[in-house]
Every structure is written in C-alpha cells, then in structure tokens.
DOSE-160269 format. One record per residue (C-alpha): residue number from 1; residue in one letter; y, z, x. Coordinates in Angstrom, 2 decimals, decimal comma. Example, Ala and Ser with C-alpha at 12.3 -4.5 7.8 and 13.67 -1.06 7.14 Angstrom:
REM DOSE-160269
1; A; -4,50; 7,80; 12,30
2; S; -1,06; 7,14; 13,67
REM end
This chain:
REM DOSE-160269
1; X; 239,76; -18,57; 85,35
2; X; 240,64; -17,98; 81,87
3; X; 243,57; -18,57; 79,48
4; X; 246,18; -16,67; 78,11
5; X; 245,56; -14,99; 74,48
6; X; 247,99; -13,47; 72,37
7; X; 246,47; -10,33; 70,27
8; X; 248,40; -9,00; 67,66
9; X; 246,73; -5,94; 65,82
10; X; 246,91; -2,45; 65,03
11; X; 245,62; 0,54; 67,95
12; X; 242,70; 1,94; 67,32
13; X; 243,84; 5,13; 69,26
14; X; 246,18; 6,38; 71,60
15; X; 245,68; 4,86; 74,72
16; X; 243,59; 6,75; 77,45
17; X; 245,42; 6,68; 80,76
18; X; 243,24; 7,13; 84,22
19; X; 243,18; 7,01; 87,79
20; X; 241,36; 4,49; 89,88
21; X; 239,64; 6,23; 93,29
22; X; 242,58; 4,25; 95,06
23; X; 245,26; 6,18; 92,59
24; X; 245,93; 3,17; 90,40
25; X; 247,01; 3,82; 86,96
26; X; 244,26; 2,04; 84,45
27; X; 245,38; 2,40; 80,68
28; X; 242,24; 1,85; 78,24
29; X; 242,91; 1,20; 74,46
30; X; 241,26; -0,68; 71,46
31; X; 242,83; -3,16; 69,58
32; X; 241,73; -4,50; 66,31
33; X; 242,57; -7,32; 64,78
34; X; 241,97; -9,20; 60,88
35; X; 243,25; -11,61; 58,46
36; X; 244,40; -10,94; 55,08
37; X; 242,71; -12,72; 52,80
38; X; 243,29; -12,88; 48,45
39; X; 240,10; -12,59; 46,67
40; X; 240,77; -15,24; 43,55
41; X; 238,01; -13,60; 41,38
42; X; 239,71; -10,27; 41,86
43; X; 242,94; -10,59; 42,96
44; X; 242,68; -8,45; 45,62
45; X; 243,73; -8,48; 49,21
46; X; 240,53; -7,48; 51,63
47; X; 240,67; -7,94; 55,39
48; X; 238,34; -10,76; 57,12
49; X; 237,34; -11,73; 60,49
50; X; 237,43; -8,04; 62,15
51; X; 237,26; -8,05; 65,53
52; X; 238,04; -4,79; 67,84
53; X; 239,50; -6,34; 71,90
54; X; 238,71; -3,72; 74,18
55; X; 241,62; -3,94; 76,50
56; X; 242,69; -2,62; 79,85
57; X; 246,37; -2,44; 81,85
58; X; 247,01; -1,55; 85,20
59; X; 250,20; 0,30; 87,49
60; X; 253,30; 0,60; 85,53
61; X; 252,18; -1,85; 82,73
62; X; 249,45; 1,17; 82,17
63; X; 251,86; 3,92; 82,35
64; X; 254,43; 2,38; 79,97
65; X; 252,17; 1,82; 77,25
66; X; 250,50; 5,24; 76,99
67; X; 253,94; 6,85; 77,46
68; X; 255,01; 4,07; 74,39
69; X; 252,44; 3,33; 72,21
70; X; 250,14; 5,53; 69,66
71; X; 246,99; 4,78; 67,53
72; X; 248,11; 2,79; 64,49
73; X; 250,68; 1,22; 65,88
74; X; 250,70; -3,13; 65,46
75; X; 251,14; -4,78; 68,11
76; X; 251,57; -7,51; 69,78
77; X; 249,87; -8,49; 73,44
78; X; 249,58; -11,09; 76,04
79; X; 246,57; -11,35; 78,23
80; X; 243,99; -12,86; 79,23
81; X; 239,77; -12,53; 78,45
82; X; 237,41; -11,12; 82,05
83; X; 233,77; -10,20; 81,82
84; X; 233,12; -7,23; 82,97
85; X; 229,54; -6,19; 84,78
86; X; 228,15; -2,99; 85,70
87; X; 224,60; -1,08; 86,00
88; X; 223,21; 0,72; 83,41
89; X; 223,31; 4,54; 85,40
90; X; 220,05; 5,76; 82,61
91; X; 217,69; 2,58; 82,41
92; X; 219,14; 1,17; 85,31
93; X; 219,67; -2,33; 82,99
94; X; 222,54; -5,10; 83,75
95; X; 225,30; -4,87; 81,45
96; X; 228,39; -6,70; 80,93
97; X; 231,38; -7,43; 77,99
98; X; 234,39; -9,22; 77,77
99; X; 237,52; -7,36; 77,50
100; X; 240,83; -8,08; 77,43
101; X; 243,23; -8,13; 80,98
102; X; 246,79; -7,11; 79,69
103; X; 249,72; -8,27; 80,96
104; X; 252,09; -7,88; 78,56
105; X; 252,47; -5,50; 75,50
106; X; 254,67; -4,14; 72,67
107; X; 255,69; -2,87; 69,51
108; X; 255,70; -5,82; 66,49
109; X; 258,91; -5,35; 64,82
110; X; 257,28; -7,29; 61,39
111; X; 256,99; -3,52; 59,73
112; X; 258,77; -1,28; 62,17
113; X; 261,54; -0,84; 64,59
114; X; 261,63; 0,00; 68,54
115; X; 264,12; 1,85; 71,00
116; X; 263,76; 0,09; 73,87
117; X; 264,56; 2,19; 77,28
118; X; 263,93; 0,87; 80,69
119; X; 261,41; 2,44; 82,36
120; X; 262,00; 4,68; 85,65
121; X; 261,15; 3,45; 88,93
122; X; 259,99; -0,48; 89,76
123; X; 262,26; -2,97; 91,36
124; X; 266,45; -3,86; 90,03
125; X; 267,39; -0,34; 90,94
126; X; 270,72; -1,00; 93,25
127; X; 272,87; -2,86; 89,99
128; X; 271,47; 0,02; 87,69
129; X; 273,35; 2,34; 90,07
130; X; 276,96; 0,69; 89,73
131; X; 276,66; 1,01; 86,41
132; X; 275,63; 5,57; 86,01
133; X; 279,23; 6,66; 86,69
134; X; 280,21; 4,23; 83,62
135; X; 277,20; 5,68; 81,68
136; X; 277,51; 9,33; 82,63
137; X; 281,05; 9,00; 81,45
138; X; 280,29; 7,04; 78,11
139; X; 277,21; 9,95; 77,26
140; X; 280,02; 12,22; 78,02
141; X; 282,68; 10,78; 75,83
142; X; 280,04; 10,32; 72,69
143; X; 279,86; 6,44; 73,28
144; X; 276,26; 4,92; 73,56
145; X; 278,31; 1,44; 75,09
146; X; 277,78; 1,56; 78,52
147; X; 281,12; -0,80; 78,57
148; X; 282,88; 1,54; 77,10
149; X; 284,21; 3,67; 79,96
150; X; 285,89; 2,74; 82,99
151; X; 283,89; 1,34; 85,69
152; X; 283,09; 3,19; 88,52
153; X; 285,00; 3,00; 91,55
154; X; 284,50; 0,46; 94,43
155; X; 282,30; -1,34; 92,17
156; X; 284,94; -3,27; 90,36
157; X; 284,87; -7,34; 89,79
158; X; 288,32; -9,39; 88,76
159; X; 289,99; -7,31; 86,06
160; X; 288,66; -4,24; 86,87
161; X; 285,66; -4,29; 85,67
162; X; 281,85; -4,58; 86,89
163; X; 280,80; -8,55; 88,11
164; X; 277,46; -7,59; 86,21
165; X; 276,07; -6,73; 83,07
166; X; 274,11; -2,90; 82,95
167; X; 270,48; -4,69; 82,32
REM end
C-alpha cells in the first residue's frame, strides 16, 4: 500500500489515450517537476531537483484529461506511487519502474485560468435534467445563469423555483 502524493508540474506532452484488451480507457502522460532556485553568485534563477513522474489514469478520469489537458500545461495531481513489472519481449530480462496511479488531476490556476464544464455521462444525471429546460431557455435568451430563466415545469420547489442547485 502506498500513500497519497501531490505532483504539481508542467506536461511533458499531450497525454496519450488507449484502450485496455477489456476496453478500459488508460491515459499515459509525463509530468515533470523542479524547484526554482536563485544562484547568489549570479543572480540567476536555474531549476533544481528535476524529476519526470511517469503517470497513468484510468475510465473517465483518463478520458477527461486527454480531452482537457495539453503538453505544457502546470498542473496539479493527486495520486499515489505503484511499481510496475513486466518482461523484457527482446532479452527476455525482468523489468520494473515506479509510476504514478492518478486519481485526481487539473489545471493550476497560479499562472492561468480554467473553464470548468462537467463532463458527459457518469453518475448525478436525474437533477442535471430538471435543470435543461431552465438552461436551454437561459442559452436562448443570451444569459450564461442557469437561474436566470424560469424553472421548468413540474419541477418547481416553494416559490416557484427548483429545491436544488444546477451542480
């Protein structure tokens, strides 16, 4: 069993997304992570303590991330360290790394910003769907507030409008 780590560093590429023989979704990326440090004799900032996590996500975690995330980007991930172990298909040799398990990933707002959109599919659907007459009609009207139209009808709460909030 291992512990949690918490990565935060910049993609090394965009994130390869594959299919397990069973159809599960595997996302494969790279990310690398340093310290600034200020050299006093020059005054200059160099990067120290390099070290490049190869990392791997699975299902809709995978999907998400290479539908999200591009090489470059900083971020900022939760997961946790697995040693991995396979044969050697040329000499036929033992091999084995540690790489990273992912189970939670994003965007690091410190120097940029995010549009956050929830993702299609997975579980929370049936209060989502009270809630598309009031967003078809906001789109519609030029609002982006989702409580900005009427609700929809038969799905009202006291006052008139929805018991829940759209997220």
């Amino acid at each position: 069993m291992s512990s949690t780590m918490t990565l935060t560093g910049r993609l090394t590429a965009a994130p390869e997304l594959r299919f397990s023989p069973s159809g599960v979704a595997v996302a494969a990326f790279t990310i690398v992570t340093s310290r600034r440090v200020k050299d006093q004799a020059t005054n200059e900032w160099t990067d120290a303590d390099t070290t490049y996590w190869d990392c791997k996500a699975f299902k809709q975690l995978a999907e998400n991330i290479v539908e999200s995330l591009d090489k470059g980007l900083e971020v900022v991930a939760v997961g946790r360290a697995v040693q991995e172990s396979w044969e050697d298909k040329q000499t036929g040799q033992k091999r084995s790394k540690i790489s990273v398990r992912i189970d939670a990933i994003g965007p690091s707002l410190r120097s940029a910003t995010a549009k956050v959109s929830k993702a299609s599919g997975g579980s929370g659907r049936g209060k989502q769907d009270a809630y598309a007459a009031a967003r078809q009609a906001s789109s519609r009207e030029g609002l982006d507030d989702p409580w900005g139209a009427s609700p929809a009808s038969g799905q009202q709460g006291p006052g008139g409008w929805p018991e829940e909030p759209p997220f």
